[in-house]
C-alpha positions in Angstrom: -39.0 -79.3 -165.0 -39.5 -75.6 -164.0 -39.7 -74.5 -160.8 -42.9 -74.5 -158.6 -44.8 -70.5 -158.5 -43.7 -69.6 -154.8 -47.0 -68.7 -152.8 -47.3 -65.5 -151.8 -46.1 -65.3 -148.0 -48.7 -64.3 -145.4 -48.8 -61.1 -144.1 -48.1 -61.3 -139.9 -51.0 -60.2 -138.6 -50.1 -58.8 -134.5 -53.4 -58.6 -132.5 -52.1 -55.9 -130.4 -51.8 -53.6 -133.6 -55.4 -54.4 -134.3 -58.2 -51.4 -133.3 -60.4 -50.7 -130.6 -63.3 -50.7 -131.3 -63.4 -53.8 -133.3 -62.8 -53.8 -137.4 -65.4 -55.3 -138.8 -64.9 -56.4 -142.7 -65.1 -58.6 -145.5 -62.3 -61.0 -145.8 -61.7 -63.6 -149.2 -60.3 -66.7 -146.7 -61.5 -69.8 -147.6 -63.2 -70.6 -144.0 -63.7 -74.4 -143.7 -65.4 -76.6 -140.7 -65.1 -80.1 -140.0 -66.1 -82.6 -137.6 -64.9 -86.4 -138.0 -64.9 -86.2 -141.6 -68.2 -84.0 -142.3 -68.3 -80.7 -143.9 -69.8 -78.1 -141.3 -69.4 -75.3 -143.2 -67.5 -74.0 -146.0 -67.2 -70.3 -147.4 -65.3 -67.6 -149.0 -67.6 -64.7 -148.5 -67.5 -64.5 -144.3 -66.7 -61.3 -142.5 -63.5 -61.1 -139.6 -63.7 -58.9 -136.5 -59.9 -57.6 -135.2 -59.9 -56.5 -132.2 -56.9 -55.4 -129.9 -55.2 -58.3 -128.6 -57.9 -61.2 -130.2 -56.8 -63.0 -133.2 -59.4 -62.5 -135.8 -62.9 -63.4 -134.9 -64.8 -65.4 -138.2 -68.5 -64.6 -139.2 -69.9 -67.2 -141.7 -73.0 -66.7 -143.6 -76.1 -69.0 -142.8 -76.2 -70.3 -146.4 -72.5 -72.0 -146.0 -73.7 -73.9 -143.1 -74.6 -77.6 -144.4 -76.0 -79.0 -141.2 -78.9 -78.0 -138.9 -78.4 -75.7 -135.6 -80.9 -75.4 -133.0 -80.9 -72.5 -130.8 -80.3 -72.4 -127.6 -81.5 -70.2 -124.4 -78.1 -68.9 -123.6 -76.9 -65.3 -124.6 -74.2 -63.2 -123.8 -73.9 -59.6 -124.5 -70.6 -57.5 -125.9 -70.4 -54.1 -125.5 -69.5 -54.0 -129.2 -72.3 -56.1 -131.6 -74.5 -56.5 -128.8 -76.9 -59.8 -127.6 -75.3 -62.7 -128.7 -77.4 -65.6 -129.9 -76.1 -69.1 -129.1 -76.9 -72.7 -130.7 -76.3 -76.1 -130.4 -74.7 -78.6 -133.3 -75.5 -82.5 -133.4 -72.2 -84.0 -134.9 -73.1 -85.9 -137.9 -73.2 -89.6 -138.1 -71.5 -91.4 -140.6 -72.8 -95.0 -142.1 -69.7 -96.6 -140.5 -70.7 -95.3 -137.0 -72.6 -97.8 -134.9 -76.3 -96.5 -134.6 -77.1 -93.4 -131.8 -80.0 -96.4 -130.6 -76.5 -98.8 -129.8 -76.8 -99.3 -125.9 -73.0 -98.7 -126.2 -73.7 -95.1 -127.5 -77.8 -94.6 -126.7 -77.6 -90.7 -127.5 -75.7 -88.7 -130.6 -73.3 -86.5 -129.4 -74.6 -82.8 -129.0 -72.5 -79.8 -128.3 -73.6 -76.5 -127.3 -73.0 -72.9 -126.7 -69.8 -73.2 -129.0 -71.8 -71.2 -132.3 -73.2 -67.8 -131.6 -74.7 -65.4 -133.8 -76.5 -61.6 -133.9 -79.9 -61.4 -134.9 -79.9 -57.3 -134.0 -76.2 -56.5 -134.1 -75.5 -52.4 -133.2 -75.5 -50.4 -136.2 -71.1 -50.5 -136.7 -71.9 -54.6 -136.9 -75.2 -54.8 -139.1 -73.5 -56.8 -142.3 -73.0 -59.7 -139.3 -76.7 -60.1 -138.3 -77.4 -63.6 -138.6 -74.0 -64.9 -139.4 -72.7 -67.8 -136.9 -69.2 -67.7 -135.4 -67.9 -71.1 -134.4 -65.3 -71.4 -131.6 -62.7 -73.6 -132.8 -63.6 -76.6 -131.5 -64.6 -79.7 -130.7 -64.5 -79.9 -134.5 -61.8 -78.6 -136.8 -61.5 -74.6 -138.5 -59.8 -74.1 -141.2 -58.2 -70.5 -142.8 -57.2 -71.0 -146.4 -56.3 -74.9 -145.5 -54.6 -74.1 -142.4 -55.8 -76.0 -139.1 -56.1 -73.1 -136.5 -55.8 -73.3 -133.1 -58.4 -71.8 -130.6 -57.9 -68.4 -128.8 -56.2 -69.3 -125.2 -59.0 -69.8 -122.8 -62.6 -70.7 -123.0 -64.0 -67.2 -123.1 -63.3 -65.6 -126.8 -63.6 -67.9 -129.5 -60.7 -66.3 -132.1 -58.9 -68.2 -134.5 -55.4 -68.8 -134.5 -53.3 -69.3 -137.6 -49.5 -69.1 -138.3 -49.4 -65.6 -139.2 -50.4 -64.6 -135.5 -47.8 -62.7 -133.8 -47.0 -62.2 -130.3 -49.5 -62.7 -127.4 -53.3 -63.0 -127.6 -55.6 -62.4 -124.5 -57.7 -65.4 -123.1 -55.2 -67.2 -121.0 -53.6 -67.1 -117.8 -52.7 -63.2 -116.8 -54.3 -61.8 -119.7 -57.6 -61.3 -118.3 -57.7 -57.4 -117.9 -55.6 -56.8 -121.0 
């Protein structure tokens, strides 16, 4: 039997190497989200934002989202895209779940505030208006198959993946990094 093609190895990628202010661009990931079982979301054509000491940030376009979002009132504003939208996600039920009218579970579960978007991004980050950015979790991201762990913290919502060297702001003593 011949041998199996080696993959290519991935590139590290070190967040303190990466510019300020922010890259914005295309990247050819395949960008997967899932939540007990249900596909989220699921593209190859999203953008990533680097920026000094974040892992890479993912934008995903609206049309690979395969459940409904409802908007929420919350917003936040960064210096660099601008007013950040926010929405809220109902996880999906599956036909082996008991009912959302069980008195043991009255109401679906509903999680907020965790997607944002720009609907009127600054000029540098126009190709992002309207594309959702999911902090990785309570459901699960996914980089080219890899699982990623969320960005230290509760603030930034970057993705972390095994070719992410050395620190990342968002936890303790990092704050005015």
């Amino acid at each position: 039997m011949p041998p199996s093609p080696k993959l290519p190895a991935k590139t590290p990628l070190n967040p303190r190497t990466f510019p300020r202010p922010p890259l914005l661009e295309r990247t050819p990931r395949h960008l997967q989200i899932k939540w007990d079982g249900h596909l989220i979301a699921d593209t190859k054509e999203a953008y990533w934002v680097l920026e000094t000491t974040h892992p890479p940030t993912y934008y995903l376009p609206p049309s690979s989202i395969q459940v409904p979002l409802t908007k929420t009132t919350h917003s936040s504003l960064c210096e660099w895209k601008g007013r950040a939208t926010y929405w809220s996600l109902t996880k999906p039920s599956s036909p082996s779940s008991p009912s959302t009218t069980s008195t043991s579970n009255p109401k679906p579960t509903v999680v907020q505030n965790r997607i944002w978007s720009y609907a009127s991004p600054t000029k540098s980050f126009t190709p992002i208006k309207d594309y959702l950015s999911f902090y990785a979790g309570p459901w699960d991201c996914y980089v080219d198959g890899e699982l990623v762990q969320p960005q230290p913290g509760d603030f930034y919502g970057g993705w972390v993946t095994s070719e992410i060297v050395g620190e990342v702001k968002g936890g303790p003593g990092t704050w005015g990094w």
